[in-house]
N, CA, C and O atoms as a GROMACS GRO file, in nm:
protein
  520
    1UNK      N    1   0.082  -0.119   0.000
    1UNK     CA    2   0.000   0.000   0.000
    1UNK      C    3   0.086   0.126   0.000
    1UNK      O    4   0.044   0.226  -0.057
    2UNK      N    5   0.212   0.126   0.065
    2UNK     CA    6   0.297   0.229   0.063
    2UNK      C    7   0.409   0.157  -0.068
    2UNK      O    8   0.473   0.052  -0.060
    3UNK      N    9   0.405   0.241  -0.170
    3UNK     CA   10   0.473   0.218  -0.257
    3UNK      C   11   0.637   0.241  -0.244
    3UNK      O   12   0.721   0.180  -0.311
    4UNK      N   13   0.660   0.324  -0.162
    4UNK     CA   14   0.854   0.349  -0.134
    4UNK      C   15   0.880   0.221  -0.078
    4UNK      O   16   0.976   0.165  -0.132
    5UNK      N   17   0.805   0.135   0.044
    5UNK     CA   18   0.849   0.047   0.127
    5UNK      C   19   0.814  -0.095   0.052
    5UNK      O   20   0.794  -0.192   0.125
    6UNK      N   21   0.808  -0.110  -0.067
    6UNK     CA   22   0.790  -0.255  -0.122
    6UNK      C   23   0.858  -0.356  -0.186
    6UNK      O   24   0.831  -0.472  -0.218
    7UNK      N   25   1.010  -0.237  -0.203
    7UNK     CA   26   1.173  -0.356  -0.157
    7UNK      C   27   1.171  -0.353  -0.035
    7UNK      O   28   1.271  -0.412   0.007
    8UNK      N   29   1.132  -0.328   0.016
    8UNK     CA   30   1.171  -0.355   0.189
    8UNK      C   31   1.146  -0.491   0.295
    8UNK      O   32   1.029  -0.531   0.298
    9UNK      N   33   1.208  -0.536   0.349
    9UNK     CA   34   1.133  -0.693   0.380
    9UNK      C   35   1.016  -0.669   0.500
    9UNK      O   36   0.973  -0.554   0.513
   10UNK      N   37   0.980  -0.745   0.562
   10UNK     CA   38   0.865  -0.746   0.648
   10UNK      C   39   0.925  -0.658   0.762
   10UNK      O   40   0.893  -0.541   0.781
   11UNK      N   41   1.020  -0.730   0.838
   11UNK     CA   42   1.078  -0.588   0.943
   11UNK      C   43   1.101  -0.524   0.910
   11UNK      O   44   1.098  -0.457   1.013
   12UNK      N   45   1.148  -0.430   0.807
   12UNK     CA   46   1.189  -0.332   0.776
   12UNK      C   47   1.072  -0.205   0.790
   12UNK      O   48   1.059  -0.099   0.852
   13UNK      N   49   1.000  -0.285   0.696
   13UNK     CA   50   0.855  -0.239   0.690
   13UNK      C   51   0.753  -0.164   0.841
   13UNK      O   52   0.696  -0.056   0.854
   14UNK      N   53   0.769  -0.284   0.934
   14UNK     CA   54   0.728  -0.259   1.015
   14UNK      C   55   0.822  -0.134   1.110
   14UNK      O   56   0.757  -0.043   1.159
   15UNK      N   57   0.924  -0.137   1.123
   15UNK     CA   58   0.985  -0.029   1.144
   15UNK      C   59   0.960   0.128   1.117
   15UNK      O   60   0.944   0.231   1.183
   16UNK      N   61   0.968   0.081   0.959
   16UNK     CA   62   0.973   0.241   0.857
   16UNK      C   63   0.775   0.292   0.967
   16UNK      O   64   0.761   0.400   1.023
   17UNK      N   65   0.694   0.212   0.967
   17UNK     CA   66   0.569   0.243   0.988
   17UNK      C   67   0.554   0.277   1.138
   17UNK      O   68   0.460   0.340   1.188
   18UNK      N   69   0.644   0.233   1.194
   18UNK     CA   70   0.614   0.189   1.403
   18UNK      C   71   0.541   0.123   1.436
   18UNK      O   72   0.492   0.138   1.548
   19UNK      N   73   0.498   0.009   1.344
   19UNK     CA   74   0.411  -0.100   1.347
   19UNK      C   75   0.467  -0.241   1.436
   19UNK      O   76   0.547  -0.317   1.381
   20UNK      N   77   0.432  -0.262   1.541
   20UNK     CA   78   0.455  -0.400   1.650
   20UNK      C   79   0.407  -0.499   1.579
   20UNK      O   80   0.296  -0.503   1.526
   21UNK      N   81   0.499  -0.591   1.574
   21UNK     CA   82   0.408  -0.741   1.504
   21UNK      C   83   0.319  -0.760   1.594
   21UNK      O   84   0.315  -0.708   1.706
   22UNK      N   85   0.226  -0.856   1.533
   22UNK     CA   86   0.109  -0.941   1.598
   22UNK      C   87   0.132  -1.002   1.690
   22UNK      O   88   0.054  -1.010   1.785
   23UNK      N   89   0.268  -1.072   1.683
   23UNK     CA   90   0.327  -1.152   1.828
   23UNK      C   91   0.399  -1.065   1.932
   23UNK      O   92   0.485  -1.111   2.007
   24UNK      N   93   0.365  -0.956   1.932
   24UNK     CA   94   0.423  -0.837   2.033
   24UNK      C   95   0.272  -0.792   2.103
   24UNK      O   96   0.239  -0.788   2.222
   25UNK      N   97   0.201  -0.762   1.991
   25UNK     CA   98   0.104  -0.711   2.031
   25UNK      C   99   0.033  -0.786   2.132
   25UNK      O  100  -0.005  -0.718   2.227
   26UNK      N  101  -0.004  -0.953   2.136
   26UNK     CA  102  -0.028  -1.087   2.196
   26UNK      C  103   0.020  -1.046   2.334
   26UNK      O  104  -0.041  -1.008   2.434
   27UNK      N  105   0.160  -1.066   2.305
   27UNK     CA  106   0.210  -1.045   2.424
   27UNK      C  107   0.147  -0.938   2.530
   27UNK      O  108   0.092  -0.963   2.637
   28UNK      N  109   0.172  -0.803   2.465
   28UNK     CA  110   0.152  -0.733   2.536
   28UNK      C  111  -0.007  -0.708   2.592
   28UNK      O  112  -0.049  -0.634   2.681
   29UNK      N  113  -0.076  -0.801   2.502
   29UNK     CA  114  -0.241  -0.804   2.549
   29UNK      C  115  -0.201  -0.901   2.692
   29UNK      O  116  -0.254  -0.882   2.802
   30UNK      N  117  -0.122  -0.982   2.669
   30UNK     CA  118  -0.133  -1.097   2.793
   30UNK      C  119  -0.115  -1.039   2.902
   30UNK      O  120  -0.187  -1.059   3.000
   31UNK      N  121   0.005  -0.941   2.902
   31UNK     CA  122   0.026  -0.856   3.034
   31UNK      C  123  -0.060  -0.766   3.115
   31UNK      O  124  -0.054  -0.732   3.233
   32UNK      N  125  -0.165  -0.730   2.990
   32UNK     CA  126  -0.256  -0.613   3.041
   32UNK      C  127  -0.375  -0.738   3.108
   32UNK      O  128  -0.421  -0.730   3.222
   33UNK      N  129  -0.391  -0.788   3.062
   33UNK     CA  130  -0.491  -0.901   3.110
   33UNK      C  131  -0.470  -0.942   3.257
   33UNK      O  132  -0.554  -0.952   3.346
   34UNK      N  133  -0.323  -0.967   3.261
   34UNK     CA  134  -0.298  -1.037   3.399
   34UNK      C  135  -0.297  -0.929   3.519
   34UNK      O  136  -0.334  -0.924   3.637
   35UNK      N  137  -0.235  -0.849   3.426
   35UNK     CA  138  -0.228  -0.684   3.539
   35UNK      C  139  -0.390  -0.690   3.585
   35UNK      O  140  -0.422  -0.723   3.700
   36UNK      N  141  -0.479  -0.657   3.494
   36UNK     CA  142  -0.606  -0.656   3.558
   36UNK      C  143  -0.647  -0.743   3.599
   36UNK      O  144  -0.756  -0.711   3.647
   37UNK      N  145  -0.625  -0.872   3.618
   37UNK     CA  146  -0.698  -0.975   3.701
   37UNK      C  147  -0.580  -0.985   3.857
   37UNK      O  148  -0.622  -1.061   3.944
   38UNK      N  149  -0.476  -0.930   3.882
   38UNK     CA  150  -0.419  -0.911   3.968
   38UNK      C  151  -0.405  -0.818   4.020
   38UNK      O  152  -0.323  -0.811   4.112
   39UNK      N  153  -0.479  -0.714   3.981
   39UNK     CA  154  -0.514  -0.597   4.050
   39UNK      C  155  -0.679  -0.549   4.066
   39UNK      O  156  -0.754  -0.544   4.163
   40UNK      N  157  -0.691  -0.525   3.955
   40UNK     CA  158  -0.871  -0.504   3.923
   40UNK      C  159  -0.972  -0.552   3.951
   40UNK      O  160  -1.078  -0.490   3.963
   41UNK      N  161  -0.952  -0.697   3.968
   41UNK     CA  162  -1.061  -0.787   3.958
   41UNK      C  163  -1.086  -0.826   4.128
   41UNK      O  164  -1.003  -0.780   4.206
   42UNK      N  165  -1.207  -0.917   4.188
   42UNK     CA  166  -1.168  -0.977   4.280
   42UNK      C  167  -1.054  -1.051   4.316
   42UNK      O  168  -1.014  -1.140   4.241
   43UNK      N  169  -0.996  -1.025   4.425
   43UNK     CA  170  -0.885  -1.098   4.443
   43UNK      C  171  -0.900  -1.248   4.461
   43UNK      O  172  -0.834  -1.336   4.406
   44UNK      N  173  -1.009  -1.261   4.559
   44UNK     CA  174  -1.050  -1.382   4.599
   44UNK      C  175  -1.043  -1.528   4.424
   44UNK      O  176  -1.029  -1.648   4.405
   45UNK      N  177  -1.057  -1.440   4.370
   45UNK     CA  178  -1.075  -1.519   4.244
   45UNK      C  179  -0.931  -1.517   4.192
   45UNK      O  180  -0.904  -1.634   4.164
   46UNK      N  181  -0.819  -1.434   4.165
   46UNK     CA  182  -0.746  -1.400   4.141
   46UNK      C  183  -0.626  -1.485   4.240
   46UNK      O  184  -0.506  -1.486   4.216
   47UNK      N  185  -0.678  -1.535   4.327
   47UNK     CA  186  -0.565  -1.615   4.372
   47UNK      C  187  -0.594  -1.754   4.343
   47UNK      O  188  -0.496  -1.827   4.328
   48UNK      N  189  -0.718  -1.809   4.331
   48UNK     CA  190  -0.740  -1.937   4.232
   48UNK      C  191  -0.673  -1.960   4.128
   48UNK      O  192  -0.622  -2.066   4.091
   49UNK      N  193  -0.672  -1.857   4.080
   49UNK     CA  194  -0.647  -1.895   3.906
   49UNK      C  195  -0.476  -1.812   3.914
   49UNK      O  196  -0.410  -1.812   3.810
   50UNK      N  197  -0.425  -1.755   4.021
   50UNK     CA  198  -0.291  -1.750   4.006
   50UNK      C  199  -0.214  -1.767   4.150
   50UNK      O  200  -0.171  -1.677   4.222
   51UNK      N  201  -0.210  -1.862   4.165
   51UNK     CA  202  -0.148  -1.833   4.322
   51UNK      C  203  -0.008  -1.774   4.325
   51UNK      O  204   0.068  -1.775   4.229
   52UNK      N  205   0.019  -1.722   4.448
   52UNK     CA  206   0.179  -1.712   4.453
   52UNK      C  207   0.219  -1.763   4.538
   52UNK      O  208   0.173  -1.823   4.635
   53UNK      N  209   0.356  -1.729   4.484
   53UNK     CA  210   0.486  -1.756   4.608
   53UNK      C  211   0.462  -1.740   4.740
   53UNK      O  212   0.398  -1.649   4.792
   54UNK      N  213   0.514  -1.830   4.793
   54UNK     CA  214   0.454  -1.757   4.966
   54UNK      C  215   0.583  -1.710   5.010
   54UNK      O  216   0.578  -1.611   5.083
   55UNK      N  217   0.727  -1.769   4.978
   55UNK     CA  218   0.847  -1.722   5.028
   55UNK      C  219   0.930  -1.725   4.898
   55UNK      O  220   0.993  -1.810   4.834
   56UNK      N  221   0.898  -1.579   4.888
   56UNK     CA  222   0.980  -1.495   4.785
   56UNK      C  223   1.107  -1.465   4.818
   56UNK      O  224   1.126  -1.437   4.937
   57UNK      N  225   1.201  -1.464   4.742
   57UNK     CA  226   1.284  -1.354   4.811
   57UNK      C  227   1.357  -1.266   4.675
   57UNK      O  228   1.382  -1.149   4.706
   58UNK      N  229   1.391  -1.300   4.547
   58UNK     CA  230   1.385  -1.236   4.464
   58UNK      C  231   1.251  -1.227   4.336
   58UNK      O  232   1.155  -1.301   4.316
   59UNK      N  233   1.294  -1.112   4.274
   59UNK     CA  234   1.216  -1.096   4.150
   59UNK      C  235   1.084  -0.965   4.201
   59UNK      O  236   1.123  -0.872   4.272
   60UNK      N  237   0.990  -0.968   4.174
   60UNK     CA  238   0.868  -0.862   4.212
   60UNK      C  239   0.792  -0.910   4.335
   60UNK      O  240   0.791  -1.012   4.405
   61UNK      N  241   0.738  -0.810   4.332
   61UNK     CA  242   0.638  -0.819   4.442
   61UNK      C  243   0.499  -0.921   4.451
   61UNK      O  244   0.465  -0.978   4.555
   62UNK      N  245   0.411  -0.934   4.293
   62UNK     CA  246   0.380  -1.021   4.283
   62UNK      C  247   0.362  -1.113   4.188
   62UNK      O  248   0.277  -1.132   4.101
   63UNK      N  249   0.491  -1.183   4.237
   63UNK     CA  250   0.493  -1.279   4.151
   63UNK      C  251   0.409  -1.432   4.138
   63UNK      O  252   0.348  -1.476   4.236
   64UNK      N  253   0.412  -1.491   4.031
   64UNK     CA  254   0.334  -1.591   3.984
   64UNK      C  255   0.367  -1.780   4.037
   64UNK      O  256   0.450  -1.852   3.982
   65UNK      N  257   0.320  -1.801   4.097
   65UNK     CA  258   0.312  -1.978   4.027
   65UNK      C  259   0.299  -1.998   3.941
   65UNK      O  260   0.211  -1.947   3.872
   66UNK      N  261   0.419  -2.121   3.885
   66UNK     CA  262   0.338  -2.181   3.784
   66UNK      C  263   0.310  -2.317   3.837
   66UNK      O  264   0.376  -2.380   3.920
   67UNK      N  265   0.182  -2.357   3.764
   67UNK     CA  266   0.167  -2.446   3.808
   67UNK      C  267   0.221  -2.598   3.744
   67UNK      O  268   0.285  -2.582   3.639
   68UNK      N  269   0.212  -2.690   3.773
   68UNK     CA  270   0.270  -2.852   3.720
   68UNK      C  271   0.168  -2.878   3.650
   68UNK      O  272   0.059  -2.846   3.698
   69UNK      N  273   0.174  -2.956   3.497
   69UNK     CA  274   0.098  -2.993   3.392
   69UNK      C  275   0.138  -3.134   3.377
   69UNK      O  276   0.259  -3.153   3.373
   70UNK      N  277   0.060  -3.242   3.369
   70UNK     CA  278   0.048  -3.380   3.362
   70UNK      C  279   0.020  -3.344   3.180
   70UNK      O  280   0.130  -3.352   3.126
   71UNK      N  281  -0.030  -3.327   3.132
   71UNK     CA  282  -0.063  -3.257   2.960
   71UNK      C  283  -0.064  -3.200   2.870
   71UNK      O  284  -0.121  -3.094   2.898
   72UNK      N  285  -0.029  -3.200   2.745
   72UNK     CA  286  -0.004  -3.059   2.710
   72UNK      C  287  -0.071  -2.970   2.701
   72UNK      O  288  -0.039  -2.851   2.702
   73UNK      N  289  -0.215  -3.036   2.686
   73UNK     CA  290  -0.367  -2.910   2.741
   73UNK      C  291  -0.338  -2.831   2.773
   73UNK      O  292  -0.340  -2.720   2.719
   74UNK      N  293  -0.277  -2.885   2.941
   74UNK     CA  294  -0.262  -2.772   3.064
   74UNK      C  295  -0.157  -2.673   3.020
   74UNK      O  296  -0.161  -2.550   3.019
   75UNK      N  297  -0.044  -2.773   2.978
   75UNK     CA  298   0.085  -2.646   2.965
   75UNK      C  299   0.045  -2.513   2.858
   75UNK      O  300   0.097  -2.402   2.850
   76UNK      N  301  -0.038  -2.557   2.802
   76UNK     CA  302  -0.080  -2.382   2.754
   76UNK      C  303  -0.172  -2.326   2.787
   76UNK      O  304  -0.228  -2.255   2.704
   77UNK      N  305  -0.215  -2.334   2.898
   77UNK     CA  306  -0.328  -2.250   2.960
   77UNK      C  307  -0.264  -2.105   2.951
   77UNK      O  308  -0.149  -2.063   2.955
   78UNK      N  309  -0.360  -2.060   2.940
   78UNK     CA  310  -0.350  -1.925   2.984
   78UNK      C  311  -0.227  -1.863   3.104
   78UNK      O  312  -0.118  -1.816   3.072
   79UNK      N  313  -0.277  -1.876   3.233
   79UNK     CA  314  -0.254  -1.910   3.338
   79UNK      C  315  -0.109  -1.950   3.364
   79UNK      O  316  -0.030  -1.908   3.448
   80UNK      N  317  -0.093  -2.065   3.247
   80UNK     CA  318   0.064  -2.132   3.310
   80UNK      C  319   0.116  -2.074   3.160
   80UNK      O  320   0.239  -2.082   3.162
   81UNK      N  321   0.071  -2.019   3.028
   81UNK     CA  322   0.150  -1.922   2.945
   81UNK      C  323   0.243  -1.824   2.977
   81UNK      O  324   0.358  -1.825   2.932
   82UNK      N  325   0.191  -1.718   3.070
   82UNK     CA  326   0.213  -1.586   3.125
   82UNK      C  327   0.281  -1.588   3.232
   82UNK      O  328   0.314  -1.480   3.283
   83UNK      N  329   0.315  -1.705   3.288
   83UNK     CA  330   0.366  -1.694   3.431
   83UNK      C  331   0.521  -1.640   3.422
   83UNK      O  332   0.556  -1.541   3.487
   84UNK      N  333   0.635  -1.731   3.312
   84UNK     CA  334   0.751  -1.642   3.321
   84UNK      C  335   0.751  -1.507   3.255
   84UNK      O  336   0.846  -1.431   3.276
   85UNK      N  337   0.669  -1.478   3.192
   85UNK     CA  338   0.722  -1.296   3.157
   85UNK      C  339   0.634  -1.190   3.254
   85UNK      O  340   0.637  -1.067   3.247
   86UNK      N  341   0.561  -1.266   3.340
   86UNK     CA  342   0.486  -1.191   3.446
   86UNK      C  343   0.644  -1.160   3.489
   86UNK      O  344   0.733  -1.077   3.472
   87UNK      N  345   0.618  -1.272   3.551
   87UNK     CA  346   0.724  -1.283   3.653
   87UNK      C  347   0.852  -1.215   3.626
   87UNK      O  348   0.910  -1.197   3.733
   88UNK      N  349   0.928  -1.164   3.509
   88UNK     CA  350   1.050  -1.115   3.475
   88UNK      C  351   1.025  -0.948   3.451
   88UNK      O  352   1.109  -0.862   3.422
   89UNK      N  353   0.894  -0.936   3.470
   89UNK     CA  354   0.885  -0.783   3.493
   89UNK      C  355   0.962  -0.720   3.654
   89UNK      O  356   0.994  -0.780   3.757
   90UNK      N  357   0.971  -0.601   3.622
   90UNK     CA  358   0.995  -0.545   3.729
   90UNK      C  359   0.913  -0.499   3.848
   90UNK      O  360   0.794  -0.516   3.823
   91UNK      N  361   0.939  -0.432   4.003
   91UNK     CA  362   0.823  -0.367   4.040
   91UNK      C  363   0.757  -0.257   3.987
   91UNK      O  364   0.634  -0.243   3.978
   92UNK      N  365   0.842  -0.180   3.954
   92UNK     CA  366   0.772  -0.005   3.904
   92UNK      C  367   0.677  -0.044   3.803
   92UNK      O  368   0.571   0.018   3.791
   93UNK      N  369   0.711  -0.157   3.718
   93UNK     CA  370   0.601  -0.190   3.601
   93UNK      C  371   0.470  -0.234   3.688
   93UNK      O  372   0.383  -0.153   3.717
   94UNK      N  373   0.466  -0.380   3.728
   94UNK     CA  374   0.369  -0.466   3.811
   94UNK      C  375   0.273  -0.332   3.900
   94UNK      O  376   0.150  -0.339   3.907
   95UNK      N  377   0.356  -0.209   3.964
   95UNK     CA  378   0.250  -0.231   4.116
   95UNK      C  379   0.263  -0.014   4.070
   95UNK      O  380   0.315   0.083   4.126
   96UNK      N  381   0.177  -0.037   3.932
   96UNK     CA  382   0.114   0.085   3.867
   96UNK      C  383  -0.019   0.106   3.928
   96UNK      O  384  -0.106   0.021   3.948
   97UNK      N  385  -0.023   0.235   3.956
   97UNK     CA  386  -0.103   0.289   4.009
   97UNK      C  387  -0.288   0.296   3.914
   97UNK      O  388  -0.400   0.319   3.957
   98UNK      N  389  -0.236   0.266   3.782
   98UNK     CA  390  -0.374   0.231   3.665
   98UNK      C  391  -0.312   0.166   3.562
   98UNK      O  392  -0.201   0.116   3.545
   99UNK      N  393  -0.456   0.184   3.468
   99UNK     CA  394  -0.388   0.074   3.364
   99UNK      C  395  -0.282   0.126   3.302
   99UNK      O  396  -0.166   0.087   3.298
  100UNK      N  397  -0.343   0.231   3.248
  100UNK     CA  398  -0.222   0.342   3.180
  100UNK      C  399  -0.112   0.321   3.217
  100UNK      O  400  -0.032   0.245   3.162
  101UNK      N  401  -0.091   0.402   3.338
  101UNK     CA  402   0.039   0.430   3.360
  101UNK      C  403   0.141   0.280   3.343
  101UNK      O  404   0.259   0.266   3.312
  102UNK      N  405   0.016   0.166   3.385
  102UNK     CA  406   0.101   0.001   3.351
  102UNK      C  407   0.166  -0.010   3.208
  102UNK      O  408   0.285  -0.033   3.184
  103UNK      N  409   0.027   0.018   3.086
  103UNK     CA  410   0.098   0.039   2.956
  103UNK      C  411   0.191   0.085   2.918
  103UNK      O  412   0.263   0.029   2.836
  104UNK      N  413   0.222   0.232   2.982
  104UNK     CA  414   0.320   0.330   2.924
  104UNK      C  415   0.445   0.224   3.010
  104UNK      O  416   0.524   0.171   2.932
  105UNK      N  417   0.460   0.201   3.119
  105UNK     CA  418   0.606   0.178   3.193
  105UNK      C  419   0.652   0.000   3.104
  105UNK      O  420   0.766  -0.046   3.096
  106UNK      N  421   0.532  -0.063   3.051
  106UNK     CA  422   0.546  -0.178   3.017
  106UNK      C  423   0.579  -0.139   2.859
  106UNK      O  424   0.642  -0.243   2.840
  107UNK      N  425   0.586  -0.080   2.747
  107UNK     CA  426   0.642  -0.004   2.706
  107UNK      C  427   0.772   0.033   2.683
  107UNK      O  428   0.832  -0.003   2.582
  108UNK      N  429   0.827   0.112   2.779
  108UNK     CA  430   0.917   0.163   2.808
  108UNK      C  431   0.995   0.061   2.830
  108UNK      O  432   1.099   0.047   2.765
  109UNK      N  433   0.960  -0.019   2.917
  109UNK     CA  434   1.039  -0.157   2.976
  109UNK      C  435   1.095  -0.248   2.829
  109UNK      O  436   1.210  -0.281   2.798
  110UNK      N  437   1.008  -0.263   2.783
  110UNK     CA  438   0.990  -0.359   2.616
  110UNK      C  439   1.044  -0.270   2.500
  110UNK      O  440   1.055  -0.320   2.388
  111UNK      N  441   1.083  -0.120   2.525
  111UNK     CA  442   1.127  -0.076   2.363
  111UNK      C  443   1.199  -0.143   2.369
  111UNK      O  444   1.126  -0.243   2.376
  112UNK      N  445   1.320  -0.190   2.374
  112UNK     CA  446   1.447  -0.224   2.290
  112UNK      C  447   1.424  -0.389   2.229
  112UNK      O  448   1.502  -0.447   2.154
  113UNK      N  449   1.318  -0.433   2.274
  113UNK     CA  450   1.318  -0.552   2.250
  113UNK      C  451   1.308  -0.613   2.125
  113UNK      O  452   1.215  -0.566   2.059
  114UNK      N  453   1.381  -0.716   2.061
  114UNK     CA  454   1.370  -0.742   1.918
  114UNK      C  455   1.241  -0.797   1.846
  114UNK      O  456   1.226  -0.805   1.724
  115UNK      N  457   1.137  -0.839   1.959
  115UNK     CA  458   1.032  -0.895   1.938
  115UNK      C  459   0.939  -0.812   1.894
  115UNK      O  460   0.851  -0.869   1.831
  116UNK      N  461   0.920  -0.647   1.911
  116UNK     CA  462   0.848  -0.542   1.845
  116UNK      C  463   0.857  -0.583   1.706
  116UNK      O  464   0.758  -0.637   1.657
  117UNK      N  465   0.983  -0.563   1.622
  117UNK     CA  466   0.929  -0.536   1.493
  117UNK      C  467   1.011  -0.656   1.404
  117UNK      O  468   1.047  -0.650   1.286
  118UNK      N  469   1.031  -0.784   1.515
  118UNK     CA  470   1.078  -0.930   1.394
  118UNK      C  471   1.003  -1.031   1.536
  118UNK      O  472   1.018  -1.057   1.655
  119UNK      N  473   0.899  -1.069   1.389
  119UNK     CA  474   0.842  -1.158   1.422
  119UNK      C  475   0.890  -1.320   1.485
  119UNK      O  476   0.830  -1.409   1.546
  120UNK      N  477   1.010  -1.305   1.442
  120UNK     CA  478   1.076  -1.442   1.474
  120UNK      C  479   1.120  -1.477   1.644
  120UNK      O  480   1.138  -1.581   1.707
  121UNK      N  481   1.126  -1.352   1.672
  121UNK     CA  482   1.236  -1.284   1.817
  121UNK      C  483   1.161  -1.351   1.892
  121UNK      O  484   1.073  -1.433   1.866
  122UNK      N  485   1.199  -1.312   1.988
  122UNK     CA  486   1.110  -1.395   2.130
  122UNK      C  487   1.162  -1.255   2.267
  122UNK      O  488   1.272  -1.199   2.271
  123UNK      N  489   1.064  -1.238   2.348
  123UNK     CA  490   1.065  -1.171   2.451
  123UNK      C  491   1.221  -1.215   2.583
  123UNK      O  492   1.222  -1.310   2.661
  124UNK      N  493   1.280  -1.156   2.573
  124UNK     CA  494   1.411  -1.202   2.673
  124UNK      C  495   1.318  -1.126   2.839
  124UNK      O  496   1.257  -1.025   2.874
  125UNK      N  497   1.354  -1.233   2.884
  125UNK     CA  498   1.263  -1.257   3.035
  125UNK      C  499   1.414  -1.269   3.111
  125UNK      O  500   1.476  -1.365   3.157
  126UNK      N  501   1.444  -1.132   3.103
  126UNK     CA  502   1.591  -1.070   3.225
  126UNK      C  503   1.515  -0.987   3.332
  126UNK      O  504   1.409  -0.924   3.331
  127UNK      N  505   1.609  -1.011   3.424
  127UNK     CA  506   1.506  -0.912   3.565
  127UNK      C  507   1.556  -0.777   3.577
  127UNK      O  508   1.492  -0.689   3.634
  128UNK      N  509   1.686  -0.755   3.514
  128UNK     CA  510   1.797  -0.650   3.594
  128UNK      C  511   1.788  -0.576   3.478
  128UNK      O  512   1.885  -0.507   3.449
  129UNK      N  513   1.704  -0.577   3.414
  129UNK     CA  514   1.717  -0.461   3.252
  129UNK      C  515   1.654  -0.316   3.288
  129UNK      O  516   1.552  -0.320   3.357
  130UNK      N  517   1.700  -0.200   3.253
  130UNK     CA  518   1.622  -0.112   3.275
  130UNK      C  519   1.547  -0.053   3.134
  130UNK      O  520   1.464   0.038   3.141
   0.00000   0.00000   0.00000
């Protein structure tokens, strides 16, 4: 549709535009999801469907179980999907005062990441990144 960008390969593309692949975008729906069911929602429910750690001592404040899968059903739940890149966020991201301000710092946290604009990449789940 943009005629300058049609030697250009797929990342490139998405670049020249500031366009996030689809598998960024995923992602970043998963985070907003969990943020609101770990903050927003009843808690009472919210610890069913995610329990935590009871003796933490690194990583965030609240961090995730995952749980053990006898199947491969289970291993892609929802639930047990999201648990390591919950978990490899930071606090200032996790314990946002709204959604917003969660988006913008989650964001910020994720520009450099190669998974924005090549689809192939995969999210690096480091704790100590700023």
């Amino acid at each position: 549709m943009i005629p300058v960008l049609k030697n250009y390969d797929y990342n490139q593309r998405l670049k020249a535009c500031s366009l996030p692949t689809l598998r960024y975008r995923r992602i970043r729906g998963y985070m907003i999801e969990t943020y609101k069911k770990t903050g927003i929602y009843d808690v009472e429910v919210t610890h069913k469907l995610y329990p935590a750690h009871s003796l933490v001592t690194r990583g965030n404040d609240l961090r995730l179980l995952k749980g053990c899968a006898k199947y491969d059903l289970r291993k892609f739940y929802f639930t047990n999907r999201i648990v390591n890149l919950w978990n490899s966020l930071p606090n200032n991201v996790m314990l946002s005062e709204s959604l917003n301000v969660f988006k913008s710092r989650l964001d910020k946290f994720w520009r450099n990441q190669d998974v924005v604009y090549d689809y192939r990449a995969d999210i690096e789940e480091t704790k100590n990144r700023s």
